[in-house]
N, C-alpha and C positions, 0 to 999 in steps of 0.2 A: 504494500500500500504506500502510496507517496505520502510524504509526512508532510502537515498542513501547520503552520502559526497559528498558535492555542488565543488568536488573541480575543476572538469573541468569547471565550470562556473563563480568560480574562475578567474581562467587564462582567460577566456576571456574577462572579465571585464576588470581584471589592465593592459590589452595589449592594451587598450584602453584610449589615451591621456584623460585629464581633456575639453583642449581646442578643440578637436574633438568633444566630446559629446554634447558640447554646442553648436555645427555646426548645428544638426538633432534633430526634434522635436519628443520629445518620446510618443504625441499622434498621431505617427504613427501606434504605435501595435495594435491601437482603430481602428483609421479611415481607414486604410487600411487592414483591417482584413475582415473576411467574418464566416458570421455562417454557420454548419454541418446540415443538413437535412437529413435523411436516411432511407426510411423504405422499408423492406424486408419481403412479404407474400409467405411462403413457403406450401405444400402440399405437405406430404412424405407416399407412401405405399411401404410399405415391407411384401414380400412373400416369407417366409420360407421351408421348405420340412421337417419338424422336428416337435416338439409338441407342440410347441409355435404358438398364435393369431395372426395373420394377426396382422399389425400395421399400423394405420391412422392415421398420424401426422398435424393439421394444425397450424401453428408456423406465431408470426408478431415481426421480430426483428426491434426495433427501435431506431433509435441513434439518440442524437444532441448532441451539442456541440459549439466549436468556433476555428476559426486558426486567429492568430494575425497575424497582420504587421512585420514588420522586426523594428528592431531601433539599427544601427549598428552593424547588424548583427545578435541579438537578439530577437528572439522570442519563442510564448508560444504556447500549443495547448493543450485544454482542451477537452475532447469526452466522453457521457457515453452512455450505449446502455443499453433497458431492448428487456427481450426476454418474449414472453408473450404466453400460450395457447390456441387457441382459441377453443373451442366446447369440446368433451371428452377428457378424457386422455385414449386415446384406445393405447398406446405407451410406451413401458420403456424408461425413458429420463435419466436413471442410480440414478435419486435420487428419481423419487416417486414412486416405490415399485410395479410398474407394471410387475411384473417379469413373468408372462406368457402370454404376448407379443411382438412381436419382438424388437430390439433396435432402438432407434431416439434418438441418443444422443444431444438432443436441451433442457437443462433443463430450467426452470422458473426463473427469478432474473433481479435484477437490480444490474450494476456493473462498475465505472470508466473504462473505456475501454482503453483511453490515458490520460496521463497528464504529460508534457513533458516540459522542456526549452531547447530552442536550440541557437547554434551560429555557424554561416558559416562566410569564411574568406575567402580566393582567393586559397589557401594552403589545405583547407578539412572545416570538421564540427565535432559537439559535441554534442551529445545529452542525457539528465541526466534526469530520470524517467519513468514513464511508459508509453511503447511505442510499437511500430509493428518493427519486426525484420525478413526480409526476405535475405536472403544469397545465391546469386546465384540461381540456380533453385528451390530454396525449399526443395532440396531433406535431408538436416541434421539442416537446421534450417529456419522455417518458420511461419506464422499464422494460419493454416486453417481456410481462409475464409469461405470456404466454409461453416465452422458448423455458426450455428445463433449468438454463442459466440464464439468471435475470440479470437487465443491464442496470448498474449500479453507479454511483456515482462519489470519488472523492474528493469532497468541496467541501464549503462551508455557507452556510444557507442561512439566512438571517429575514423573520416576517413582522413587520410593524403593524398593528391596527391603532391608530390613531384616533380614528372615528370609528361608529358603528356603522358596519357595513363598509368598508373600506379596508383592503390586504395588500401592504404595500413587498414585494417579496423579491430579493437580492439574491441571488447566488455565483460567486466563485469556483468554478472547475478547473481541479490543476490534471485528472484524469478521468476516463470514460474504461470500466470492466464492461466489455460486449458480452453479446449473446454467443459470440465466436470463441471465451476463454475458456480454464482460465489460460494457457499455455500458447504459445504460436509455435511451428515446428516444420518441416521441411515445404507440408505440401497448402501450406497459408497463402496469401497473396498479399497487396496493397488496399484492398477493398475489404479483408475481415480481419483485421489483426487484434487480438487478445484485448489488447489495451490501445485508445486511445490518448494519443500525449498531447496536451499542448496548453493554453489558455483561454479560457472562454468566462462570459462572462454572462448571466440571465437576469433580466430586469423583468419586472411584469406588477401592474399595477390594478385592481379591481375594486371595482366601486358597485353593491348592491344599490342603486335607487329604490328599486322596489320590487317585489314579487313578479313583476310584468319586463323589469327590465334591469339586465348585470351586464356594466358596460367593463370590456378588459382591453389593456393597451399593453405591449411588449414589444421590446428589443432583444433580443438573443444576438450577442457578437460570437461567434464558435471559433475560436482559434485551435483545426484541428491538423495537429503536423504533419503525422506517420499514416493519414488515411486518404484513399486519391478516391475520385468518382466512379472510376474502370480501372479495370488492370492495368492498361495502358496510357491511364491521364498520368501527369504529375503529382506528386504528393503534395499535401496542401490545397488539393483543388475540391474539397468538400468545405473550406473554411468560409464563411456566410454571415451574413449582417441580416437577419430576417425581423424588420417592423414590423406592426400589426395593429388592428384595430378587431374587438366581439364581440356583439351585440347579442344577448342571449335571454331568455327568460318565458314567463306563460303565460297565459289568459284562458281563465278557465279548465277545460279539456285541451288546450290548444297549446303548443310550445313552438318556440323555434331560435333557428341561431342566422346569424348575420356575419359574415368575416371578411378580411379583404389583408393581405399582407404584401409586402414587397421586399425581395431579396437581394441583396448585392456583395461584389466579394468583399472579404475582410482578411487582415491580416496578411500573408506574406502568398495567400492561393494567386496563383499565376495564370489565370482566365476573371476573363471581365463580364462578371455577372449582373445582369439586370432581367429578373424575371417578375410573374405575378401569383397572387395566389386568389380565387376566389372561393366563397362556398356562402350557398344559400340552403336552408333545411326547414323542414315542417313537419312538427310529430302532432298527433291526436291519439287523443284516450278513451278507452270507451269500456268499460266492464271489464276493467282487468287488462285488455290487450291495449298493447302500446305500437300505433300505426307510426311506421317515420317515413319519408322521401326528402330527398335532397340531392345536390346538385353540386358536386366539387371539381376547379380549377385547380391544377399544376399547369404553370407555362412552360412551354420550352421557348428553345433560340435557337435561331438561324445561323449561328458564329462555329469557329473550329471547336471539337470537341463535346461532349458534353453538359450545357453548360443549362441545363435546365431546372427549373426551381425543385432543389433537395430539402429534403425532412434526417439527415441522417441520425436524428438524435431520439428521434419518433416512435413511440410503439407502435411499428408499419401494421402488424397482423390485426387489429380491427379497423382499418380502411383498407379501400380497395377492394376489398374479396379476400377470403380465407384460405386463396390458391397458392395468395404471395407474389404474382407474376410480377407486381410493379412496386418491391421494395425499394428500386432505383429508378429514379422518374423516368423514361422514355426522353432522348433529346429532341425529341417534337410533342413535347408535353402530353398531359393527357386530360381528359375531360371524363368525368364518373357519374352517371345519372343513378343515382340506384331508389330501391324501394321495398319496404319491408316490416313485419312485425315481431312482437316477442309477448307471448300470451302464456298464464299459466295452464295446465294440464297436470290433472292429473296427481296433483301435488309435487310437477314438477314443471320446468320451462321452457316452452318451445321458441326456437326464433325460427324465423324463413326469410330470405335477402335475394333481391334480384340485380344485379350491376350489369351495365351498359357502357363499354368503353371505346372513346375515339383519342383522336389526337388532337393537340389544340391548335395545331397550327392551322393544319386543312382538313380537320375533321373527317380523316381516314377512320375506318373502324379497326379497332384493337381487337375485340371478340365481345364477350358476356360472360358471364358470370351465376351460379346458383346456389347458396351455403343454407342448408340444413344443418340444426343441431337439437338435443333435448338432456338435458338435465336435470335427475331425481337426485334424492336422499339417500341412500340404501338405509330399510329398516334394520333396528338391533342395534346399529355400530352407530353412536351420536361421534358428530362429526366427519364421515365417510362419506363421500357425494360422488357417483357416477357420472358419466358424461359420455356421449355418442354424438358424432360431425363429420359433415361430410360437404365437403367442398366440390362443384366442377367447373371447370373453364374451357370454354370453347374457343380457340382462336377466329373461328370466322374462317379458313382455311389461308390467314395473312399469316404471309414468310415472317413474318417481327416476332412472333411470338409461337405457343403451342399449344394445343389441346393437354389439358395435365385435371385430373382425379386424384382428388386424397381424402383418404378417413381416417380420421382419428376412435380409438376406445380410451377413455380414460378411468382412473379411481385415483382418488384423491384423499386420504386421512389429516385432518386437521387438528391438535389438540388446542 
């Protein structure tokens, strides 16, 4: 873990009388603390239309750890997760060299996943090391859960509420643990590497006016060294200055989001970026089921290389489609019309998703898109939840892309 200046933890400390401290017993962080239990059995097939193996992934990610007590405020949380394979390796996981079979990007390792101190105050909190960093909807800075190795973040994260209904939220990144760790090794590239290096910085401002409407404003500067857009860009060419403006909130049965961002290059990336982002959405609710459409802009560019609006810090696997085809934007951007719900069943929950993709420049078609999934409880075992998903993507028979099928079987035990 890169090592970070204690200095926010600092300031919380000496804001802290002598004769306060002595009020609260600090075998509080012990005895009011609780251990992490986590384990996650996955089963992934992917079916390609191309010359690559079928791919059969069975994956057991498991984590523990511990979350302390508070003690004025103060507290710690310690997490490591290993991700393990179980049966063959009939899978490319991007490091063991399985390259003519499809990709399961779940590789093998054991890896500190959190290790954090924190301090909360009536005013905001602070938190210094490695830790999860989710920003608004995920869409420019988030963890992918979803992968078995979550992307994690070593920084130091600092949130003011000043007023009510106002989060004003700073974060320092001196590294990025991918979904690709924890290890790099022969058969990696410039596009997954274990860790990103470099300095970045996340601004993001939100303002609750009211139930009807939460307005959010961000800057995200990414100063990202050791990671390039394609195998073949330069390094440095995923580093991004992404603005933004989000308009979100409900009326009634009625919800919707409003977004509009612009991205340009930052730091020392060696392509001149100037892209757009847009996204307009509409959900309705009605007995339980939650209807959404909406309507998402990535731009591309006409220029050498690459150079079309990235998310690389994004938990890509809930946009787009659950196929994954457009983790890396298409240099002729892409255009996402989709539509869809998630209704209980059953005592458990269904979603169904329809996506529609072109490009944005000349609105070629990309293909489509259809993600089924359903998730119960298992009875008996509190805390055990199953899950079943199944993604397909039809390219449209366009040479850019491929017809690719995956299903997931999950179990999940939570303590």
């Amino acid at each position: 873990m890169h090592t970070l200046k204690p200095a926010l933890l600092s300031l919380a400390v000496a804001s802290t009388s002598h004769a306060a401290l002595a009020a609260e017993d600090i075998g509080n962080l012990f005895t009011q603390g609780k251990p992490i239990l986590d384990a996650r059995y996955r089963f992934e097939n992917v079916d390609q239309n191309n010359n690559l193996r079928d791919a059969n992934a069975q994956t057991l990610r498991t984590r523990v750890g511990f979350q302390s007590g508070k003690w004025y405020g103060l507290s710690g949380l310690l997490e490591v997760d290993n991700v393990s394979r179980l049966g063959d390796a009939a899978y490319n996981d991007s490091r063991n060299g399985q390259t003519n079979y499809a990709m399961v990007v779940d590789p093998d390792g054991t890896e500190v996943n959190q290790a954090l101190l924190r301090y909360d105050q009536a005013f905001g909190s602070a938190v210094l090391g490695r830790q999860r960093i989710n920003l608004d909807n995920q869409r420019f800075v988030g963890g992918s859960a979803w992968r078995q190795n979550e992307q994690t973040y070593d920084a130091a994260l600092a949130q003011f509420k000043p007023l009510d209904g106002l989060t004003l939220t700073y974060s320092y990144l001196d590294n990025i643990n991918t979904i690709f760790g924890p290890e790099n090794g022969r058969f990696d590239n410039r596009t997954n590497p274990a860790n990103i290096e470099g300095h970045s910085h996340l601004f993001n401002a939100q303002y609750l006016l009211m139930p009807e409407l939460a307005v959010t404003a961000y800057s995200y500067l990414l100063g990202l060294d050791n990671i390039a857009v394609t195998a073949t860009s330069p390094l440095g060419s995923l580093s991004s200055r992404t603005s933004g403006l989000r308009l979100n909130g409900a009326l009634g049965a009625f919800s919707y989001a409003l977004e509009y961002a612009r991205q340009l290059d930052y730091a020392d990336n060696p392509m001149d970026l100037d892209s757009d982002y847009y996204l307009a959405e509409l959900g309705y609710a009605f007995k339980g089921i939650q209807f959404k459409g909406g309507y998402e802009v990535l731009g591309g560019d006409s220029g050498p290389g690459n150079r079309a609006f990235q998310t690389p810090l994004a938990t890509k696997h809930i946009f787009q489609g659950w196929a994954d085809q457009f983790l890396t934007t298409p240099a002729d951007g892409i255009e996402d019309a989709y539509l869809g719900f998630s209704a209980p069943l059953a005592g458990g929950s269904l979603q169904a998703w329809y996506h529609d993709f072109d490009t944005e420049r000349n609105s070629d078609s990309y293909g489509s898109e259809i993600d089924l999934s359903y998730g119960h409880p298992i009875p008996w075992v509190k805390g055990l939840v199953g899950l079943v998903k199944y993604a397909s993507y039809d390219s449209d028979d366009q040479a850019r892309t491929v017809d690719t099928d995956k299903y997931w079987v999950q179990v999940q035990y939570s303590y």
